[in-house]
N, C-alpha and C positions, 0 to 999 in steps of 0.2 A: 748633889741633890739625889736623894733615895727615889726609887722607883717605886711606883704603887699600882695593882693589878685591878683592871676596871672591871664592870660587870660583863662583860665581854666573854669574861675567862668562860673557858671549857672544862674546867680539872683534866685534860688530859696528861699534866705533868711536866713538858716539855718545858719549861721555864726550871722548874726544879733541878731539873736532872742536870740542865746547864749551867746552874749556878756555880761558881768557882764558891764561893766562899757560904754556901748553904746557909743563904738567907730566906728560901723558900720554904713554907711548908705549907701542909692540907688544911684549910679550915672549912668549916662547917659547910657552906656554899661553893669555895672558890679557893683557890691557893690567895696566900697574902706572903708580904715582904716584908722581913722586919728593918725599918730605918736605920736601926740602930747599928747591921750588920754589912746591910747592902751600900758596895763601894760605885757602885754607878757604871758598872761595866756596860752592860745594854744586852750578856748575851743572854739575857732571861727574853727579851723583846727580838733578838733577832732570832729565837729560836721557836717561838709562840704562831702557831698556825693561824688564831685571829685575832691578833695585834692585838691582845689584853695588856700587857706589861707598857708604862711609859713613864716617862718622868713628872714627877709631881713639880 
């Protein structure tokens, strides 16, 4: 199951940067996660300073 980034998020990036398979990128408000890419690792959620990223 893909991970999806709450309103939580900060845009400070740190989910991004740790994607292995750069499923993250900038959107308008918030970084988002495309399903269709993201393997379920979690390092986007273990590297997020206020627990934005979680499993859908």
């Amino acid at each position: 199951m893909a991970y999806k980034i709450s309103d939580a998020c900060i845009s400070c990036g740190a989910c991004a940067d740790n994607c292995p398979v750069n499923a993250i990128t900038a959107g308008a408000t918030q970084y988002e996660i495309d399903p269709a890419i993201c393997i379920s690792c979690g390092a986007c959620a273990d590297n997020c300073p206020v627990g934005a990223p979680s499993e859908e």
